[in-house]
N, C-alpha and C positions, 0 to 999 in steps of 0.2 A: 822589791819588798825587803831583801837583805840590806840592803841599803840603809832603807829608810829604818829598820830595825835597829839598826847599829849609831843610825843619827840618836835614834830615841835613847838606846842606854845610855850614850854618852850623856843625854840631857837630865839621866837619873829615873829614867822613865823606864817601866819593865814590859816589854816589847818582846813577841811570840811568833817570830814571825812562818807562815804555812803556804806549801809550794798550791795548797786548793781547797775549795771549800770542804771536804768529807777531812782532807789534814787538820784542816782549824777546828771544825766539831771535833774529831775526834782527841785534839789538845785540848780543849775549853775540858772536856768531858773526861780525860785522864788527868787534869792536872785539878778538876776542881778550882778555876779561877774564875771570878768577877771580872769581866769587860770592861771597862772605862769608856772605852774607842775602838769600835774597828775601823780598821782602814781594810778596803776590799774596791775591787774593779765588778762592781754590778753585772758587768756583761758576762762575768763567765760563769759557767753551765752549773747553776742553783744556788747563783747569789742572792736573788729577791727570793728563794726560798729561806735560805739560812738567814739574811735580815732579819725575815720577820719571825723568823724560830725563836734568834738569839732578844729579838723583842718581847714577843713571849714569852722566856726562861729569866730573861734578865731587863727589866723595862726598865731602866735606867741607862741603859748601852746608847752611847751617841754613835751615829754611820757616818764616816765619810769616805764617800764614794770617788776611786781613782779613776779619772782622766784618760783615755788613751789621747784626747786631743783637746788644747785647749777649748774649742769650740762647739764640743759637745755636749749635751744638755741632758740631766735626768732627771726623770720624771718616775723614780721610786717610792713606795711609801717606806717611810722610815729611813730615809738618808738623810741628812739635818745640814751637812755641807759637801762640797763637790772638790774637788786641786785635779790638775793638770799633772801627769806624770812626766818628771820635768826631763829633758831632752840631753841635758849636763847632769853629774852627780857631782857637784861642786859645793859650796859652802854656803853661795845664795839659795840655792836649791833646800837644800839642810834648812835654813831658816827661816824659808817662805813654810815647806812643810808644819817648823815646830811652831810657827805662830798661827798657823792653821789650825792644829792640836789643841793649843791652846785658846783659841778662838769659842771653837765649839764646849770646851770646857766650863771656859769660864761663862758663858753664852749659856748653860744646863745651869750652874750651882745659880746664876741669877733668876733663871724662871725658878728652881726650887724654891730661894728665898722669897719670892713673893706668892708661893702659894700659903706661907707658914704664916 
């Protein structure tokens, strides 16, 4: 997750990143910050709880849910896209992620615009 944190600054993205779920509630909730994106691995111990918290508190938050294997599949409510945690920390890696990012980004302000 440091990683892909460090991808995000560089790309001018402001990126938080937390060793567990009670660490990330408890940044969201001392820093007072709007979600954009979580990126979070559903399997671990009160992910699909804090999803749908953070859906809840903040309904405009898009999920994308990390990969331990390409070929695993989830069936969450409230995750919107899925990546593979990539096996290299390399450059392709990096760019597969941020156009993932901005996949699901732009993929949200488009439904908003056609509810308006």
């Amino acid at each position: 997750m440091f990683w892909l944190g460090h991808a995000l600054d560089a790309a001018s993205y402001s990126a938080l990143p937390a060793k567990s779920v009670p660490d990330a509630a408890l940044l969201i909730m001392q820093l007072d910050v709007r979600v954009d994106v979580l990126v979070i691995n559903p399997a671990l111990s009160g992910g699909p709880d804090f999803i749908a918290a953070l859906h809840r508190s903040q309904g405009d938050v898009r999920v994308i849910g990390i990969l331990n294997d390409a070929n695993q599949v989830v069936h969450i409510p409230g995750v919107n896209a899925s990546h593979p945690k990539p096996a290299i920390l390399n450059e392709a890696a990096k760019a597969e992620w941020l156009q993932c990012i901005e996949s699901v980004l732009a993929n949200h302000h488009q439904s908003q615009r056609s509810f308006h």
